[in-house]
mmCIF file of the N, C-alpha and C atoms, coordinates in Angstrom:
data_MODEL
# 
_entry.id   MODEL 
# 
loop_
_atom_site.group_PDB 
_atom_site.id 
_atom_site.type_symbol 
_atom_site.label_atom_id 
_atom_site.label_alt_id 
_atom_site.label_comp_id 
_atom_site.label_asym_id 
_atom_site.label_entity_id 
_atom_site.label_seq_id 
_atom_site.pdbx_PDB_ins_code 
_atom_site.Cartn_x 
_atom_site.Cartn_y 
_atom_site.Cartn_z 
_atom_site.occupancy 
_atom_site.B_iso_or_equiv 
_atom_site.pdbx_formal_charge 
_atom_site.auth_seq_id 
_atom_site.auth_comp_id 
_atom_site.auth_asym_id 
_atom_site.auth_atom_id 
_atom_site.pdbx_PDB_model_num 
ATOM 1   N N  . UNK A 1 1  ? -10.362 6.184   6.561   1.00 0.00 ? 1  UNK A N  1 
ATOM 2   C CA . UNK A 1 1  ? -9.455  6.330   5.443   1.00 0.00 ? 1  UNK A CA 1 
ATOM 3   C C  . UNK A 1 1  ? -9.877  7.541   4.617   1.00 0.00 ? 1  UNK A C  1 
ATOM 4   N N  . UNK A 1 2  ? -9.502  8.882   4.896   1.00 0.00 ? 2  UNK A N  1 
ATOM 5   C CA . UNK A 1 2  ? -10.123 10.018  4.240   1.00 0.00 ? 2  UNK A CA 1 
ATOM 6   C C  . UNK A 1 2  ? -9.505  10.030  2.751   1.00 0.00 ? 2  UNK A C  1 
ATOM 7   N N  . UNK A 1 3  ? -8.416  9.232   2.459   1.00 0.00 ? 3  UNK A N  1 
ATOM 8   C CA . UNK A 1 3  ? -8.249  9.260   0.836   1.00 0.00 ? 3  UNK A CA 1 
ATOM 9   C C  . UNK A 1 3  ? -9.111  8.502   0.215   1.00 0.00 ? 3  UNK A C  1 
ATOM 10  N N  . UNK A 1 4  ? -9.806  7.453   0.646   1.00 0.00 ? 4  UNK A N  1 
ATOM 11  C CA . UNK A 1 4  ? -10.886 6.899   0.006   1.00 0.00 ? 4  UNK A CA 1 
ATOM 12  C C  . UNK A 1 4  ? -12.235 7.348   0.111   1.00 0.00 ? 4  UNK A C  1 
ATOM 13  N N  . UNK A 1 5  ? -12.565 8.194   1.061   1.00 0.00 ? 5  UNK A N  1 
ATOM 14  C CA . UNK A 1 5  ? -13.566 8.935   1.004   1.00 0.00 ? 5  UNK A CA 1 
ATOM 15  C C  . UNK A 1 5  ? -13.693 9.958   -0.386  1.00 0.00 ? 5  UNK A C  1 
ATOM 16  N N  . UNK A 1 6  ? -12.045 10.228  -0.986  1.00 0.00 ? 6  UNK A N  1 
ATOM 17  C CA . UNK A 1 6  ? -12.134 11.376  -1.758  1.00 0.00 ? 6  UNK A CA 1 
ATOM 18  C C  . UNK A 1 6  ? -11.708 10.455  -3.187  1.00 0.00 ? 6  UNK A C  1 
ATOM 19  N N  . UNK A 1 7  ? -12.159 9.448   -3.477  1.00 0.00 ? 7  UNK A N  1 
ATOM 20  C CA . UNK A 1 7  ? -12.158 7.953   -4.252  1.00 0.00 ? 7  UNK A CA 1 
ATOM 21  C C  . UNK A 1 7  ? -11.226 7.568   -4.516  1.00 0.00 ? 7  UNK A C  1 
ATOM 22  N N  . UNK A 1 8  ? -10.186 7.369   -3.793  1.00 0.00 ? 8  UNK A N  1 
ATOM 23  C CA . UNK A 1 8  ? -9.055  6.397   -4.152  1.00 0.00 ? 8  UNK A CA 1 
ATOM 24  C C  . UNK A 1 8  ? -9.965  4.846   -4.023  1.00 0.00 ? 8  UNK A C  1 
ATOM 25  N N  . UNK A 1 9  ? -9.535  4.073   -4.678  1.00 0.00 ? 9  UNK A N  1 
ATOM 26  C CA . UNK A 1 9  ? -9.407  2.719   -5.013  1.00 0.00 ? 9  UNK A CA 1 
ATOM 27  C C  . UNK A 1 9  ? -8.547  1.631   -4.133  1.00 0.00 ? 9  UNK A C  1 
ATOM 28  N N  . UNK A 1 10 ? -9.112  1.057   -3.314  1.00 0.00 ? 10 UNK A N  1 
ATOM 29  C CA . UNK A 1 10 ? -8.408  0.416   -2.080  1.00 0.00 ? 10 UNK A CA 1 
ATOM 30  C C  . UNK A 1 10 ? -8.797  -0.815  -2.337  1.00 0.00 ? 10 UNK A C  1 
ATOM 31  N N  . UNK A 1 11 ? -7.535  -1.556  -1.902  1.00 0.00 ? 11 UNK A N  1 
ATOM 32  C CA . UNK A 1 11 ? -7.937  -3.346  -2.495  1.00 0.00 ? 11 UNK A CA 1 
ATOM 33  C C  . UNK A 1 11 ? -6.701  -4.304  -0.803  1.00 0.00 ? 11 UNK A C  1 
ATOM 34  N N  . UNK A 1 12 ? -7.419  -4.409  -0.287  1.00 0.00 ? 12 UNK A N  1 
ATOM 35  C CA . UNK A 1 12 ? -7.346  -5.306  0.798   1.00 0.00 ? 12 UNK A CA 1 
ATOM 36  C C  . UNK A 1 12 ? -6.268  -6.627  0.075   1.00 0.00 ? 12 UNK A C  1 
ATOM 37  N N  . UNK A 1 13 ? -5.441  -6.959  1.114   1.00 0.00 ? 13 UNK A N  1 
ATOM 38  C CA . UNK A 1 13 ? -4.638  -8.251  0.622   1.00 0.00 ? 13 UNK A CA 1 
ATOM 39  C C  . UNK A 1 13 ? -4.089  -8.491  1.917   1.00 0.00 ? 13 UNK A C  1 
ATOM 40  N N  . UNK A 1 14 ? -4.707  -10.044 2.372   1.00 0.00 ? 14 UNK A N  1 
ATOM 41  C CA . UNK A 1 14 ? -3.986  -10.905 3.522   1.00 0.00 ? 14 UNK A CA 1 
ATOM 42  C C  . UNK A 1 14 ? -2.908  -11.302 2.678   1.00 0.00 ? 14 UNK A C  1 
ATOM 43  N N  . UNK A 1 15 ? -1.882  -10.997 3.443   1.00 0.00 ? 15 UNK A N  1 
ATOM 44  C CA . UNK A 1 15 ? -0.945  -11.028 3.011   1.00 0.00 ? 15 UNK A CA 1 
ATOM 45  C C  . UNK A 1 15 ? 0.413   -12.375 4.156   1.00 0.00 ? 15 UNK A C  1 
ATOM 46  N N  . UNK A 1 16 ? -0.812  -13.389 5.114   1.00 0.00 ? 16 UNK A N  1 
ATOM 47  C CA . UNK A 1 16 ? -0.385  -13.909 5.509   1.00 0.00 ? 16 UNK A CA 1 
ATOM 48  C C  . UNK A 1 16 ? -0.560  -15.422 4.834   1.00 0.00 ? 16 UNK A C  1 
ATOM 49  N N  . UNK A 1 17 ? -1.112  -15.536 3.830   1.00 0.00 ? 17 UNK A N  1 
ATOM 50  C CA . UNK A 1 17 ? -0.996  -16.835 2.937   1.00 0.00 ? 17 UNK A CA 1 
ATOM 51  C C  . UNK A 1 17 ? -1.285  -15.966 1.358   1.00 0.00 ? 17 UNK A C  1 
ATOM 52  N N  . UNK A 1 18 ? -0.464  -16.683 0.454   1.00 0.00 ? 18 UNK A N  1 
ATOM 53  C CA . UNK A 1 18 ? 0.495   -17.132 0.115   1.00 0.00 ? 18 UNK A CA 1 
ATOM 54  C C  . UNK A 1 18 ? 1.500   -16.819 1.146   1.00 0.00 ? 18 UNK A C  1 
ATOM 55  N N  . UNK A 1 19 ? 2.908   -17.996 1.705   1.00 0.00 ? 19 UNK A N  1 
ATOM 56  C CA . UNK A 1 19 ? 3.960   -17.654 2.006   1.00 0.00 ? 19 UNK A CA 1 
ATOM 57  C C  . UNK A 1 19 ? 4.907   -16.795 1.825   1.00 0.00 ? 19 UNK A C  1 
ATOM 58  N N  . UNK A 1 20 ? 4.777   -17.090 0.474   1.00 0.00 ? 20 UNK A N  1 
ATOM 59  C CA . UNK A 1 20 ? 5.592   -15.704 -0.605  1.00 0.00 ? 20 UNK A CA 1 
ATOM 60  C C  . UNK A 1 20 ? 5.442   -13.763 -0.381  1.00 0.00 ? 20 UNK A C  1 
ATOM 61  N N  . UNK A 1 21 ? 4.119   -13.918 -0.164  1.00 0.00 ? 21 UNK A N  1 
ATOM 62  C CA . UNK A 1 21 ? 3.669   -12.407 0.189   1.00 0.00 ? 21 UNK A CA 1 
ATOM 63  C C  . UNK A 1 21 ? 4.011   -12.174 1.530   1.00 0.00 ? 21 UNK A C  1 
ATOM 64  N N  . UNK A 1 22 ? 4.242   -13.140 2.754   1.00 0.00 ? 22 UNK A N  1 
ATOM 65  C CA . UNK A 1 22 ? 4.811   -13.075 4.180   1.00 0.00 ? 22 UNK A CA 1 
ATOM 66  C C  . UNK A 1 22 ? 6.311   -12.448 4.009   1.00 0.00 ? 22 UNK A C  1 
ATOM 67  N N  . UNK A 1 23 ? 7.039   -13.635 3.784   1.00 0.00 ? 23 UNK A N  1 
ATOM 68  C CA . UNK A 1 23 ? 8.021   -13.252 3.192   1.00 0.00 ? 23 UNK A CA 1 
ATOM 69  C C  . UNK A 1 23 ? 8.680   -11.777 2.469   1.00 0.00 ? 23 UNK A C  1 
ATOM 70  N N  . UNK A 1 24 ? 7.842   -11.624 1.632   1.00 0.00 ? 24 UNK A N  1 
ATOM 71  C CA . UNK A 1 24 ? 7.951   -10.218 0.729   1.00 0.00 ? 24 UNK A CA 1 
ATOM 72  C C  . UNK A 1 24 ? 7.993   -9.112  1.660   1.00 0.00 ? 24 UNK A C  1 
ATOM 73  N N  . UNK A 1 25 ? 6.694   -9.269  2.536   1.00 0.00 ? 25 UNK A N  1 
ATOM 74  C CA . UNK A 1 25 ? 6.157   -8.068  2.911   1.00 0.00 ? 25 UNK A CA 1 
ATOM 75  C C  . UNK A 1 25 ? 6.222   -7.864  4.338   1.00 0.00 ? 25 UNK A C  1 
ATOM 76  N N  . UNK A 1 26 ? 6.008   -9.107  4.923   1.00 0.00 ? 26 UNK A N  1 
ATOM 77  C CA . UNK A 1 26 ? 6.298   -9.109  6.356   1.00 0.00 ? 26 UNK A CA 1 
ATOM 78  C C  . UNK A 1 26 ? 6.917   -8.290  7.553   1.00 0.00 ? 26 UNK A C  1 
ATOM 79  N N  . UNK A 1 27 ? 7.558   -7.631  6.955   1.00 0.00 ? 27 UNK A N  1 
ATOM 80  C CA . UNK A 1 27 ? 8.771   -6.317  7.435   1.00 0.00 ? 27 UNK A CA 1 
ATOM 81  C C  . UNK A 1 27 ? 7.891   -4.946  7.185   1.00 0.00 ? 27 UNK A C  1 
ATOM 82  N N  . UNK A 1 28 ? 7.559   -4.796  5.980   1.00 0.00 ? 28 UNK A N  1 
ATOM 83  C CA . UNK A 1 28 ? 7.445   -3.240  5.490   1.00 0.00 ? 28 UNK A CA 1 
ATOM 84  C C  . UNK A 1 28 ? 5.813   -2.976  5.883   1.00 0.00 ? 28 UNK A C  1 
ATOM 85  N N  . UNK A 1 29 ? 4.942   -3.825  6.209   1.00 0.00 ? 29 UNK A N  1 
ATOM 86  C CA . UNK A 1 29 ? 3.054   -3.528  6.032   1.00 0.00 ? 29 UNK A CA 1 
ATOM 87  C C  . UNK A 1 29 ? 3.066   -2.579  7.215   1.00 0.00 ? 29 UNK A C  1 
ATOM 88  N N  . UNK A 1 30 ? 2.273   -1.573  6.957   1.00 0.00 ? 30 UNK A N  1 
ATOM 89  C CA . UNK A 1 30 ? 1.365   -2.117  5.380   1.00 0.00 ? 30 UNK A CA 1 
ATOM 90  C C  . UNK A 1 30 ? 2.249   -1.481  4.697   1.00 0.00 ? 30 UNK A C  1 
ATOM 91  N N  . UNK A 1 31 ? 1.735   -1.673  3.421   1.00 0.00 ? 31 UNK A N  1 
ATOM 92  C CA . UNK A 1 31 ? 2.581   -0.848  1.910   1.00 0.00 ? 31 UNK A CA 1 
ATOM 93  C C  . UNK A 1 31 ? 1.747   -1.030  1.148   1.00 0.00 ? 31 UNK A C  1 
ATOM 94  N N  . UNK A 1 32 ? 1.643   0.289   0.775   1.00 0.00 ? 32 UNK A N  1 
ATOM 95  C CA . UNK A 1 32 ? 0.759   0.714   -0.467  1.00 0.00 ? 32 UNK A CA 1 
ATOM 96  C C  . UNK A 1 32 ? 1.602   0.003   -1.578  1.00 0.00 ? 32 UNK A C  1 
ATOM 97  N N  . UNK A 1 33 ? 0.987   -0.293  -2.601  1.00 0.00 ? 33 UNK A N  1 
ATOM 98  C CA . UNK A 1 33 ? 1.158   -0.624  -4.225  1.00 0.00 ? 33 UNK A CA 1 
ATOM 99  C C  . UNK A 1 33 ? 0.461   -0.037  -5.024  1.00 0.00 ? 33 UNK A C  1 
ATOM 100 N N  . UNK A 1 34 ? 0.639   0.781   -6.375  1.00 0.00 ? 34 UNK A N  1 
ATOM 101 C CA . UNK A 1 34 ? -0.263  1.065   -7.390  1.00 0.00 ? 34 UNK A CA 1 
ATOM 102 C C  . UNK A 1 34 ? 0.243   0.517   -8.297  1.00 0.00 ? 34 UNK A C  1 
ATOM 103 N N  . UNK A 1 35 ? -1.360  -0.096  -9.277  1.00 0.00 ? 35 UNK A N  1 
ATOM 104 C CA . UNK A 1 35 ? -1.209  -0.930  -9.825  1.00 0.00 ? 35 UNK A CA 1 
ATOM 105 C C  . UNK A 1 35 ? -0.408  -0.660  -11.435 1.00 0.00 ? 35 UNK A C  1 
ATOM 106 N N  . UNK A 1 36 ? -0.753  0.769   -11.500 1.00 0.00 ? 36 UNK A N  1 
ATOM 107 C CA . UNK A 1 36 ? -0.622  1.437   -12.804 1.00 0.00 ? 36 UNK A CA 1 
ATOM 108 C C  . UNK A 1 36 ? 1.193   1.014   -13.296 1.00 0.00 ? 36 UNK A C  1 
ATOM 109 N N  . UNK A 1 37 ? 1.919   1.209   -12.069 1.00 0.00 ? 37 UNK A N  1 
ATOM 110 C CA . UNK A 1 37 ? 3.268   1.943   -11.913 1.00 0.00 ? 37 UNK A CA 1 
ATOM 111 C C  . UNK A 1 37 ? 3.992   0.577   -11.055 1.00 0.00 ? 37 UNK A C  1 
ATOM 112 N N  . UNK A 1 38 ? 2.943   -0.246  -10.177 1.00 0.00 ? 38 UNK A N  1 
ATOM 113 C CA . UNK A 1 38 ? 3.817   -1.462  -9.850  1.00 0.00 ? 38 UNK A CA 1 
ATOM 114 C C  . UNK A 1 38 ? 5.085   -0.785  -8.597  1.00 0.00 ? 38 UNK A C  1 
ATOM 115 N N  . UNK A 1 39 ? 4.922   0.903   -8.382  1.00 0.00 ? 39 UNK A N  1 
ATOM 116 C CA . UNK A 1 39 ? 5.237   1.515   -7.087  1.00 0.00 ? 39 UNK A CA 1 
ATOM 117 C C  . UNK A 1 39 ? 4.998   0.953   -5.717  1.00 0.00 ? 39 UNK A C  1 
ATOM 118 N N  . UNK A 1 40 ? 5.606   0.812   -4.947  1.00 0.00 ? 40 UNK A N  1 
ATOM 119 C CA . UNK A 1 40 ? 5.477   0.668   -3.428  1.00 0.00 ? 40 UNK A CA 1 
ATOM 120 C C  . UNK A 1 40 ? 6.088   1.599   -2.752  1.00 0.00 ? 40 UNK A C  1 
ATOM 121 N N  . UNK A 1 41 ? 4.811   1.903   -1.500  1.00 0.00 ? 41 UNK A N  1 
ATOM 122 C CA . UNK A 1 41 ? 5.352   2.957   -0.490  1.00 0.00 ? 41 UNK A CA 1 
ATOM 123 C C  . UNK A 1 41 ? 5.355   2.103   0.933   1.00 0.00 ? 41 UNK A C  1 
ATOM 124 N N  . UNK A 1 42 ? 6.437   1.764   1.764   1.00 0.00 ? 42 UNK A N  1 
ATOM 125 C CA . UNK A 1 42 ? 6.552   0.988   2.728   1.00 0.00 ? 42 UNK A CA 1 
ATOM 126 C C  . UNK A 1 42 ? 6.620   1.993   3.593   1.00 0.00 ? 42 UNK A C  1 
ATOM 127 N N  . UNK A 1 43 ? 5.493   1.701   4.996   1.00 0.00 ? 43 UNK A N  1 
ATOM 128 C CA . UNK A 1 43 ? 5.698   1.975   6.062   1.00 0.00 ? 43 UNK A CA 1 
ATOM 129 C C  . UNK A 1 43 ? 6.915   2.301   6.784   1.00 0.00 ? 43 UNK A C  1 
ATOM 130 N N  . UNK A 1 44 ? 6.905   3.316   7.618   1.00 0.00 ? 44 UNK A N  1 
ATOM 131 C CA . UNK A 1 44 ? 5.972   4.611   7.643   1.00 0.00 ? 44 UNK A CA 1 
ATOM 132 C C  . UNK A 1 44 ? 5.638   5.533   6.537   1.00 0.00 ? 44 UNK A C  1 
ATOM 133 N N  . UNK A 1 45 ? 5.090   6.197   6.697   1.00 0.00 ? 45 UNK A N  1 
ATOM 134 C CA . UNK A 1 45 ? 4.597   7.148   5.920   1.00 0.00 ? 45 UNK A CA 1 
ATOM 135 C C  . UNK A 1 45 ? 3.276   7.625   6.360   1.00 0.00 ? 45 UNK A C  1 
ATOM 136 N N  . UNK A 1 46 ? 2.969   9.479   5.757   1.00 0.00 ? 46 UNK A N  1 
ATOM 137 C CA . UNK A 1 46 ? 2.349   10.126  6.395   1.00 0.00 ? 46 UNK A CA 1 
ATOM 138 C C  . UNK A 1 46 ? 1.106   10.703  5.181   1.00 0.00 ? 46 UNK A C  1 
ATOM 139 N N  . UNK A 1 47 ? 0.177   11.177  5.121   1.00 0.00 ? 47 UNK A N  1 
ATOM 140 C CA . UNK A 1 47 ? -0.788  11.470  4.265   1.00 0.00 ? 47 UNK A CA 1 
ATOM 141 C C  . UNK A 1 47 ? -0.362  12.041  3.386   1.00 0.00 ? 47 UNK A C  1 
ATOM 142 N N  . UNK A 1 48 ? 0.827   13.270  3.788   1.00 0.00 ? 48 UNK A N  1 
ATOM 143 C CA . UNK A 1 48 ? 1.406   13.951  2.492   1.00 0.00 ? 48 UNK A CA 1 
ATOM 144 C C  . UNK A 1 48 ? 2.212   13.094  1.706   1.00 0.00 ? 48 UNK A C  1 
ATOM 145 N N  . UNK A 1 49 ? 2.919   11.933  2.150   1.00 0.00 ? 49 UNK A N  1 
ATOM 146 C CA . UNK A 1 49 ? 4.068   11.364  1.306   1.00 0.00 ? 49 UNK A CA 1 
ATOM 147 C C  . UNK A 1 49 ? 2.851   10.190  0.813   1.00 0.00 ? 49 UNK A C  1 
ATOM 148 N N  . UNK A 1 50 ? 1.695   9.811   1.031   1.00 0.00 ? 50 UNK A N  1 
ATOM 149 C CA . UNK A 1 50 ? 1.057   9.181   0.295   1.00 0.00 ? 50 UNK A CA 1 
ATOM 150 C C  . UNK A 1 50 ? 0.573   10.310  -0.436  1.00 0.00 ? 50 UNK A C  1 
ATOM 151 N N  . UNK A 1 51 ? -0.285  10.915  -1.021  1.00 0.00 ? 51 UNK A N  1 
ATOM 152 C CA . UNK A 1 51 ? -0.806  11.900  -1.815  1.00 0.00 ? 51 UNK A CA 1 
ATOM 153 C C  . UNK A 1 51 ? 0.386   12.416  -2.883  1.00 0.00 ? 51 UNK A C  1 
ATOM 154 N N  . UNK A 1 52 ? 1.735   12.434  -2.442  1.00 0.00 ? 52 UNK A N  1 
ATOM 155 C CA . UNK A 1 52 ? 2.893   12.597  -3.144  1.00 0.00 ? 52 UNK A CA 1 
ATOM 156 C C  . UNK A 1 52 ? 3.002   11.338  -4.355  1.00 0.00 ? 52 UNK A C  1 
ATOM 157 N N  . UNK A 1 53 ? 2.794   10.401  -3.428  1.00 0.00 ? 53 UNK A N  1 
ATOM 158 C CA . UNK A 1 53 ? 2.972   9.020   -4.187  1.00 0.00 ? 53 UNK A CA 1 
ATOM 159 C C  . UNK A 1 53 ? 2.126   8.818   -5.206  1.00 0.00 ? 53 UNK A C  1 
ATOM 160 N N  . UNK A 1 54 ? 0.936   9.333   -4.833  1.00 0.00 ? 54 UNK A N  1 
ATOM 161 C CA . UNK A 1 54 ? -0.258  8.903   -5.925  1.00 0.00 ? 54 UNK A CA 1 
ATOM 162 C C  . UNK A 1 54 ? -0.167  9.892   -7.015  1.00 0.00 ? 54 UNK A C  1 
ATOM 163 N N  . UNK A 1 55 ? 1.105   10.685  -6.961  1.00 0.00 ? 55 UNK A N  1 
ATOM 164 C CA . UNK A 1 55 ? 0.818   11.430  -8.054  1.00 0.00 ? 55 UNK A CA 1 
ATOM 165 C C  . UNK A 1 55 ? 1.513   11.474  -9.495  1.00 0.00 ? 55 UNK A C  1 
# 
């Protein structure tokens, strides 16, 4: 993960219990979320359109 090498903040989520988060997400994972902005970037996506996102 070379964006976390350069310190992004990465937070892991099974996202196969709660049901609710299956449901939600099940289609789009992975998908980024920031927490600041409550943004989601759903799969696909490429290093530039994440680095876009984080900005």
């Amino acid at each position: 993960m070379p964006l976390v090498e350069h310190g992004l903040m990465v937070e892991l989520i099974d996202i196969t219990d709660p049901e609710d988060l299956t449901d939600a997400y099940g289609l789009r994972i992975p998908v980024l979320r920031r927490v600041d902005t409550g943004a989601e970037l759903d799969w696909p996506f490429d290093a530039d359109q994440v680095v876009a996102f984080l900005r």
